[in-house]
C-alpha positions as CSV (number, residue, x, y, z in Angstrom):
1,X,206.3,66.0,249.8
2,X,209.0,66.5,247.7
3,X,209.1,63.8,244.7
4,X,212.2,61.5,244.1
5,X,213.4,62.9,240.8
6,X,213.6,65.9,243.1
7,X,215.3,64.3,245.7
8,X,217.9,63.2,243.3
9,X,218.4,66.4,242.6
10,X,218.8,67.9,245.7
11,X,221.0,65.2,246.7
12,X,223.3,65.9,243.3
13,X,223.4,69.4,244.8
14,X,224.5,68.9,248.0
15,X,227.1,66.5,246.4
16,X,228.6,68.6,244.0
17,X,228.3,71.2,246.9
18,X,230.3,69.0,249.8
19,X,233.0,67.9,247.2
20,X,233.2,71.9,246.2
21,X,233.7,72.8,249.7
22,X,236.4,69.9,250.3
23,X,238.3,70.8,247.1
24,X,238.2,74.8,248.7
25,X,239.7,73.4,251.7
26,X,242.6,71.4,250.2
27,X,243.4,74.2,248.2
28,X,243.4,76.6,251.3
29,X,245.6,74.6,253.0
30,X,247.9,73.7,250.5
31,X,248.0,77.5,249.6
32,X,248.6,77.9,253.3
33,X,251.1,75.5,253.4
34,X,253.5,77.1,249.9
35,X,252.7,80.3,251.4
36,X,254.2,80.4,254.8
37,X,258.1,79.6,253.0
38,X,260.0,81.0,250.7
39,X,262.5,79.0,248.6
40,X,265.5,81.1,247.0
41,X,267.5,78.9,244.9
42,X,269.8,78.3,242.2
43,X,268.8,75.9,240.0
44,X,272.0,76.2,238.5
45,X,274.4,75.7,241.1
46,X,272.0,72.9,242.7
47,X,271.6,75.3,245.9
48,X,268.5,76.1,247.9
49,X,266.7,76.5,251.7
50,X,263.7,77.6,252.9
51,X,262.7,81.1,255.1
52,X,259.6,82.1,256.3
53,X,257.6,84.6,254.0
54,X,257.6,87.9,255.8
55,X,261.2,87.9,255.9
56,X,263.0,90.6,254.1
57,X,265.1,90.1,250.8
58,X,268.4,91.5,249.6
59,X,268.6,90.1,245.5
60,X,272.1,88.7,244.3
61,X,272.2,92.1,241.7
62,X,272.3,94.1,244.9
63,X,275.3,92.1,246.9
64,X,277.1,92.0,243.7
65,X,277.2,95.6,243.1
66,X,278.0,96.4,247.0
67,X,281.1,94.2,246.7
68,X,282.1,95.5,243.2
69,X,281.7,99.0,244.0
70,X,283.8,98.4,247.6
71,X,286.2,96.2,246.6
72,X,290.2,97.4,246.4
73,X,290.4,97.7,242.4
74,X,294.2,96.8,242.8
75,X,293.3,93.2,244.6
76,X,292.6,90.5,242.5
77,X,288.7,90.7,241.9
78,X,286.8,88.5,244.3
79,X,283.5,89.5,243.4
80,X,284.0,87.6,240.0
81,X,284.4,84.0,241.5
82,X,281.1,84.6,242.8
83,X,278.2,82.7,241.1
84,X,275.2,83.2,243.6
85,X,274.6,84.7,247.0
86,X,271.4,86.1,248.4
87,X,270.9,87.3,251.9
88,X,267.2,87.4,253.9
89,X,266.3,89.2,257.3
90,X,263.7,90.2,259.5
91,X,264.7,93.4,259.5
92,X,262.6,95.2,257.1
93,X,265.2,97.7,256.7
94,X,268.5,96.0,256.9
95,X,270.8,97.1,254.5
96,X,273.6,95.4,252.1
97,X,276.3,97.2,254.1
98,X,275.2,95.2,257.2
99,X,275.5,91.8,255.0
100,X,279.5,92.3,254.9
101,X,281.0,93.9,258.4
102,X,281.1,91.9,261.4
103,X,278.8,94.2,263.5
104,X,276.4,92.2,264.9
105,X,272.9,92.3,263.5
106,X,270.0,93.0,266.0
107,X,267.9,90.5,263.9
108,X,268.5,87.7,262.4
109,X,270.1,87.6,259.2
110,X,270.6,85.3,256.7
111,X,273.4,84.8,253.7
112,X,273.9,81.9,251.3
113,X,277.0,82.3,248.8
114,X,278.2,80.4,245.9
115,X,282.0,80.6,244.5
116,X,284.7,79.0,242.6
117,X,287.9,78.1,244.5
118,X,291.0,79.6,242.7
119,X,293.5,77.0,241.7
120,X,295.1,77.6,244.5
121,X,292.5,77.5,246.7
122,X,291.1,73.9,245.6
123,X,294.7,72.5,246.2
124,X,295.3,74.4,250.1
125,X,291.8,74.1,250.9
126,X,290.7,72.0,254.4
127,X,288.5,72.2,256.8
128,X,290.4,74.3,259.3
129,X,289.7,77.0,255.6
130,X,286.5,75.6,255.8
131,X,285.9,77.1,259.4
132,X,287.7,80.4,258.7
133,X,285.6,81.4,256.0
134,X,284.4,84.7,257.7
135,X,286.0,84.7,260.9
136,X,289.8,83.4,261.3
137,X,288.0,80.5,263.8
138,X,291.2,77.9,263.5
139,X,293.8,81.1,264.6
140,X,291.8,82.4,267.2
141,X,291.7,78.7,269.0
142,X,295.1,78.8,268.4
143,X,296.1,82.2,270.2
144,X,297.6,83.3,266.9
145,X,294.6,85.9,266.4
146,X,293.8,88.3,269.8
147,X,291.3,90.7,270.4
148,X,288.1,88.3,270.0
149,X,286.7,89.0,273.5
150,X,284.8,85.6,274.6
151,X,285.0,83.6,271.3
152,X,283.4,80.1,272.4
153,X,282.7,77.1,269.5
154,X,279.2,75.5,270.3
155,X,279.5,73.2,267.6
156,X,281.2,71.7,265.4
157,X,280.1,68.9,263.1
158,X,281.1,67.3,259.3
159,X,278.2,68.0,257.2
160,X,278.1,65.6,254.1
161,X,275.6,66.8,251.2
162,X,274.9,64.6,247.4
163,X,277.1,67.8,245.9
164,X,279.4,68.8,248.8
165,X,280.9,67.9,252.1
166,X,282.1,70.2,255.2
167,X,281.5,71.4,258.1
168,X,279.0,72.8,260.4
169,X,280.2,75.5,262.8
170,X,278.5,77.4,265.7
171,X,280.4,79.6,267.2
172,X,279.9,83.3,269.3
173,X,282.2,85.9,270.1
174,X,282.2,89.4,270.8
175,X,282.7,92.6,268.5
176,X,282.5,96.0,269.9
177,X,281.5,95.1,272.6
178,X,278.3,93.0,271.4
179,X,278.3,88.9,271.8
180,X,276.7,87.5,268.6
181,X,276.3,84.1,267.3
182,X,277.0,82.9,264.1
183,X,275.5,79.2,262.4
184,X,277.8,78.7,259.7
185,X,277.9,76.2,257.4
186,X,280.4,75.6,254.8
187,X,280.6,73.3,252.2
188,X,283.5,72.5,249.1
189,X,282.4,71.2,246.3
190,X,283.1,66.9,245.7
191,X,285.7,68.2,242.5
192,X,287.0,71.1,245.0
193,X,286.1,73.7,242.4
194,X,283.3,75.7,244.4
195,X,282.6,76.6,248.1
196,X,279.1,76.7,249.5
197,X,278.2,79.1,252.1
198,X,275.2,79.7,254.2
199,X,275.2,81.7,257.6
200,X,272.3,83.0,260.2
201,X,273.8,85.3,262.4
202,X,272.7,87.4,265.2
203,X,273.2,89.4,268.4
204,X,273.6,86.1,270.8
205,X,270.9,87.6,272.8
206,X,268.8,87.4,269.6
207,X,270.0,84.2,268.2
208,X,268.9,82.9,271.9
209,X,265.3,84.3,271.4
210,X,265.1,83.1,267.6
211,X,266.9,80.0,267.8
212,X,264.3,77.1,267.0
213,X,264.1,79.5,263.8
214,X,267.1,80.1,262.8
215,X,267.6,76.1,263.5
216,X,265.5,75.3,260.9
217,X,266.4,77.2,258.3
218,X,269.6,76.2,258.5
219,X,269.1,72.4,258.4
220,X,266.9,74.1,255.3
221,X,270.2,74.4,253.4
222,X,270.7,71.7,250.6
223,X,273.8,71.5,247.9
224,X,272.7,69.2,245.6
225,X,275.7,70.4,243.1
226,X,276.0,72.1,240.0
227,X,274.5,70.4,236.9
């Protein structure tokens, strides 16, 4: 029979040994928990969402040098009012060309851009720019823009942030013959000097299959404004 100095012991053991094993497990599922997001941000600009892990990154270097190298050197240089922008997708092999055309993605893909506004641009700027940011939204409900075979808006909401305030805009239409959806958000700065702007866009076929997904990482998005 074991004596009770040795009990003590043993019961010290299997002590240390339970609190080991619960400390383990916190730590798994905390690691667990960080491990299944990603969080691009910049710290800077007060920007940042959330995307799963095994999603597939394009860096800001890369978009940068994409636009400079493609952009009309006789237009005024847009690529320099940009401060941030980053683009995610599934597709392990999606490429930066694919960021900036309107051909519809066969997986989802994310992009989140930062700019000034041009003087101009912070004294024009509404909503209805707000909505056109990519597509011309405003002039294709209005008949003044044709060939955008089976555009429908599925929504359209104001989106008020600590840093921003806009508009949320869902909206699908067809290019080259292939519906896609787009889930736009887009944001102007409270002093009007920056734009905020964070899309998921996919064949609509896609978006369908994804959406709860997608869903999330856009409510994900949060402007908390340049510091």
């Amino acid at each position: 029979m074991a004596n009770i100095a040795q009990i003590r012991h043993n019961l010290g053991m299997n002590r240390a040994l339970a609190a080991l094993v619960g400390m383990t497990l916190v730590l798994s599922l905390t690691a667990c928990g960080e491990s299944s997001k990603l969080y691009p941000s910049s710290k800077k600009e007060g920007v940042f969402f959330s995307v799963p892990t095994n999603w597939n990154l394009l860096s800001t270097a890369a978009l940068n040098k994409y636009e400079k190298d493609t952009e009309d050197p006789k237009a005024e240089p847009r690529h320099a009012l940009v401060q941030w922008q980053i683009a995610y997708s599934t597709d392990p092999k999606f490429k930066v060309s694919e960021v900036f055309n309107l051909i519809a993605p066969s997986q989802p893909l994310v992009f989140a851009r930062v700019r000034e506004l041009s003087g101009k641009e912070r004294n024009e700027f509404s909503y209805n720019s707000l909505r056109d940011v990519i597509v011309p939204v405003t002039k294709i409900i209005d008949g003044e823009v044709s060939g955008t075979p089976d555009f429908e808006i599925l929504r359209d909401e104001e989106v008020v942030e600590k840093g921003a305030r806009g508009l949320q805009t869902t909206y699908s239409f067809s290019f080259e013959g292939v519906a896609q959806t787009f889930n736009q958000i887009s944001l102007m700065a409270n002093d009007r000097t920056k734009l905020y702007l964070f899309v998921v866009r996919c064949k609509s076929e896609c978006y369908s299959k994804n959406k709860k997904e997608i869903e999330e990482i856009v409510s994900s998005f949060t402007v908390q404004g340049a510091k």
